[in-house]
Each structure stands twice: as C-alpha cells, then as structure tokens.
C-alpha positions in Angstrom: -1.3 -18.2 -1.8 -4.9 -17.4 -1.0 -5.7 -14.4 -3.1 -9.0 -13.0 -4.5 -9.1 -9.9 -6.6 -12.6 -8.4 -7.3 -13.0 -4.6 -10.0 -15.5 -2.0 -8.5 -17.6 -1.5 -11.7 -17.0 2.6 -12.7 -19.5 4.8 -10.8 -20.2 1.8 -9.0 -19.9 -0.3 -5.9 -18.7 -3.7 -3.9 -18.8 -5.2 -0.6 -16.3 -7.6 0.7 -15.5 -9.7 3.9 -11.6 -9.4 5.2 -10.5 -11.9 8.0 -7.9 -10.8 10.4 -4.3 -10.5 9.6 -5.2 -10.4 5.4 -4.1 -7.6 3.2 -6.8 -5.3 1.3 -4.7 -3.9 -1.8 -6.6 -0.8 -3.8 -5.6 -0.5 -7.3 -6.8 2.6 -9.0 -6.7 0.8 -12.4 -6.8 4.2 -15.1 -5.5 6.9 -12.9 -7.2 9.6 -11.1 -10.1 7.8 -9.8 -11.2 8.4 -6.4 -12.5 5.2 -4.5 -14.9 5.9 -1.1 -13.7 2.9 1.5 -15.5 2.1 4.7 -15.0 -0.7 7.2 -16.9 -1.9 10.0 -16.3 -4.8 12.4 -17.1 -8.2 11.2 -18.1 -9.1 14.8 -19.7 -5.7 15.9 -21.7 -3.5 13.4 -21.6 -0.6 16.0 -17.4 -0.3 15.6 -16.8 1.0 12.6 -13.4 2.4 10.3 -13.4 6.2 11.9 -11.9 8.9 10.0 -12.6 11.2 13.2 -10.6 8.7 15.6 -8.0 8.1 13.4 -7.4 11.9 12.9 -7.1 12.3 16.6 -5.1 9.5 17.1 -2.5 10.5 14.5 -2.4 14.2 15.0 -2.8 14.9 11.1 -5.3 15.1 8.4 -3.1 12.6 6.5 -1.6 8.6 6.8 1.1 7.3 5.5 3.0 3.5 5.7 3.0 2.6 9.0 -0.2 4.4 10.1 -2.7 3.1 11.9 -6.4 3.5 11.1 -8.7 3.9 14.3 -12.1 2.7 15.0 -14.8 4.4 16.7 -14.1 2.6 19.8 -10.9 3.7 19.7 -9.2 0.3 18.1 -6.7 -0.2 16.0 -8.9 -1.2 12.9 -6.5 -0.8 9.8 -2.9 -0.7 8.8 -1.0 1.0 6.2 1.1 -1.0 4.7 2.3 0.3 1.4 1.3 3.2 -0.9 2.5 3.9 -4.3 0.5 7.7 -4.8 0.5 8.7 -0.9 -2.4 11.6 -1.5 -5.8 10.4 0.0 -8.5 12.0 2.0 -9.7 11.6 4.9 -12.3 15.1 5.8 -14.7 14.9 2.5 -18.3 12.7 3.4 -19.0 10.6 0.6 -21.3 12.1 -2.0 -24.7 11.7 -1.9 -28.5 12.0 -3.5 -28.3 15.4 -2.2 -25.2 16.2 -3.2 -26.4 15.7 -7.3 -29.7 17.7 -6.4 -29.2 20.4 -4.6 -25.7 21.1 -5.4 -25.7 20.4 -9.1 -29.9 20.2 -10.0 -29.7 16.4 -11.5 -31.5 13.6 -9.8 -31.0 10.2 -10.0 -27.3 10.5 -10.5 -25.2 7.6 -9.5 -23.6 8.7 -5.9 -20.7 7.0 -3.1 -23.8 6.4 -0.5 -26.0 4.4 -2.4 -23.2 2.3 -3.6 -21.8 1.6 -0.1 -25.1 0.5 0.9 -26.2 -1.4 -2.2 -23.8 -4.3 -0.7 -23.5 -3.2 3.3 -26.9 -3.3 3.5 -27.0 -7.0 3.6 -25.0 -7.1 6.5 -27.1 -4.9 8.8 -25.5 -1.9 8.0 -27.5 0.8 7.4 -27.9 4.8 6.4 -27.5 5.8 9.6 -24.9 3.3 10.7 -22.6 3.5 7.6 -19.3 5.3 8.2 -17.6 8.4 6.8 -15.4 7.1 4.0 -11.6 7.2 3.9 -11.5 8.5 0.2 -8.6 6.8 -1.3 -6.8 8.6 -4.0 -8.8 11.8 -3.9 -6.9 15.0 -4.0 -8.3 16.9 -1.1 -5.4 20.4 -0.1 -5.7 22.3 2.5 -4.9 25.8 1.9 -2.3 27.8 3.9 -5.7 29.6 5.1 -7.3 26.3 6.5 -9.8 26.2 3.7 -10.5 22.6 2.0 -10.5 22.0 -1.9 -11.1 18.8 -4.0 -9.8 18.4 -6.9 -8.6 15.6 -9.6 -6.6 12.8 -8.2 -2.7 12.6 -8.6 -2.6 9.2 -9.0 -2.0 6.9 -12.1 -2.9 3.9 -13.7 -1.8 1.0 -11.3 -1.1 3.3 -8.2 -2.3 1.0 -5.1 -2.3 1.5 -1.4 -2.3 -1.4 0.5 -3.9 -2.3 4.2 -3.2 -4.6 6.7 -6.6 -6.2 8.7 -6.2 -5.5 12.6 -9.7 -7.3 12.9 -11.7 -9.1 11.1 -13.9 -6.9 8.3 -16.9 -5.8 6.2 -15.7 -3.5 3.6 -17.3 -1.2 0.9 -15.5 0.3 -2.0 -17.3 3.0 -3.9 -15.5 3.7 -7.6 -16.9 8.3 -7.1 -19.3 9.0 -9.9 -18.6 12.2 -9.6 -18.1 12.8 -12.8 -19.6 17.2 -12.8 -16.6 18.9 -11.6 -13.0 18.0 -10.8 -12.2 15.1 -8.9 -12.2 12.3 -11.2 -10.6 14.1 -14.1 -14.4 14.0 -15.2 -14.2 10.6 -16.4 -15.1 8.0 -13.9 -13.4 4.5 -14.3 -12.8 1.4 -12.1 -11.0 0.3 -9.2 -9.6 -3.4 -8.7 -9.5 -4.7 -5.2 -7.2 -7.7 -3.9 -7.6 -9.5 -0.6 -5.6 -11.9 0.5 -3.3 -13.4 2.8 -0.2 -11.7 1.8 0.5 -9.2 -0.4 2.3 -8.3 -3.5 5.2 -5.7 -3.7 4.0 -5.6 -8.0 0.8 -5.8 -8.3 -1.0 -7.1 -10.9 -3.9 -6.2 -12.6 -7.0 -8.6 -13.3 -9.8 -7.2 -16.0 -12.6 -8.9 -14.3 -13.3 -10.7 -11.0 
C-alpha cells in the first residue's frame, strides 16, 4: 500500500500534494491540539476548500462521516470519511500576526497564516488567495444565544479524522500556536498527517516523517 505519513512540527506548519481518490488522515498525536487545514485545487488555484460553501451546502455549522466538504465553486472537494473525536470548527479564521499584536500585545509570535503560507506559497498561493481554515479538532460551541466561544480541544492523543480526495489537492496543515489562552490546553504539540491510497481503521503513529 502506497502510504506517506509526514508530523506538522508544534506551532508549526506543512504543505502536501493529495491526488484524487487518496485518503488524508489527521492525527492529533498528544491530545487537544487544534490543527488549521486548507485545500485548494491542484489544477485551479482560484477553487479552493470553502468553509462558507460547505456550510450552505450542509445546512449546519458542523460535518460528520459522510459529509461532504464544498469548494468555492460549489464542488464537491472533500469527504468525511471517519472521525474518532467528531468536534471540529469550521466559523473561526486562522490566527494571525494581528491576532498576537493587537489582541494579546506580543509580536513576532508564531501564528496559523504564516505557517499555511510558509509551504502554499510555493504553489502560487498567496495571502489573499489562501482559504479560511477548516480547524480540525478545535472546540468552537455555540451558545443557546448564538454567541461563538473557543475553547480547549476535546480530543486525545491519537484521535484522527479522516478525508476522502474528491479532486486532486494542495493541502496546508497548521499545528495552532496559540498557546495565550484556551484552545490548545496552552501547550502546543504536533499533528501527524497520512496520505495515501487507502486508509487505516487503526492508525498508527510515526515519530518523524
């Protein structure tokens, strides 16, 4: 079986290529670890993974096995194949330099847009053209009032959610370095990534890639 398995670095990130019909599994290796994930189309940078669509499409907020995840061309981008933790969000835009500076008053600090880009970039994506983030694992209620929180991650060590390629794919994972108030359980750590051509009801877990 063709299978490659790659770890996002904590508070950091990694770009990958998926061809049609593989699996993407995300493993959030230590528990409570919210991981950004974008897509765009391998074949056309202007139709990307669309939390917006994909919303609309499904009627909810939420996804679950069997959902489909929409592109901005209103295409069936993503499938969701399996999912150990089942809380993930799909409202919250990936942190950013401005997010550290003006919200918290630290610069510098380590954020999900930079380390989408650090590897999309390559590819022709760019700021402007990057797209929202599904945030796997992150803990994101609703209130019975329609207000939003974020807080830390349900998920445990080896919880995984796993995706099936409707077209062929650049990807971005983003391990949150979040790491000032809940979200993370103030301790960022890493998130392994397979990709292959099936995938596998246990997964297994691989240090380094």
């Amino acid at each position: 079986m063709c299978q490659s398995t790659l770890t996002v670095p904590a508070g950091h990130g990694k770009t990958f290529l998926v061809s049609k019909g593989q699996f993407i599994t995300v493993i959030d290796s230590e528990g409570q670890q919210a991981a950004d994930f974008v897509a765009v189309n391998a074949d056309n940078l202007d139709e990307k993974l669309s939390p917006v669509h994909t919303r609309q499409h499904l009627r909810s907020i939420f996804f679950k096995p069997g959902d489909v995840l929409w592109s901005s061309e209103n295409r069936p981008m993503l499938r969701v194949v399996a999912d150990t933790n089942g809380v993930h969000d799909a409202n919250v835009p990936a942190c950013d330099r401005t997010r550290f500076s003006i919200d918290f008053g630290v610069e510098g600090h380590r954020n999900c847009v930079d380390n989408l880009l650090e590897g999309m970039k390559a590819h022709g994506v760019t700021y402007f053209s990057l797209p929202e983030p599904f945030n796997l694992f992150q803990n994101g209620p609703v209130t019975a009032d329609g207000r939003m929180e974020v807080t830390d991650p349900s998920s445990k060590a080896g919880d995984y959610i796993v995706f099936e390629a409707l077209c062929s794919l650049i990807c971005a994972v983003s391990s949150c370095p979040q790491d000032i108030i809940p979200g993370n359980g103030l301790q960022v750590t890493p998130i392994e990534i397979q990709v292959g051509n099936r995938y596998l009801t246990e997964v297994s877990h691989v240090v380094n890639a």
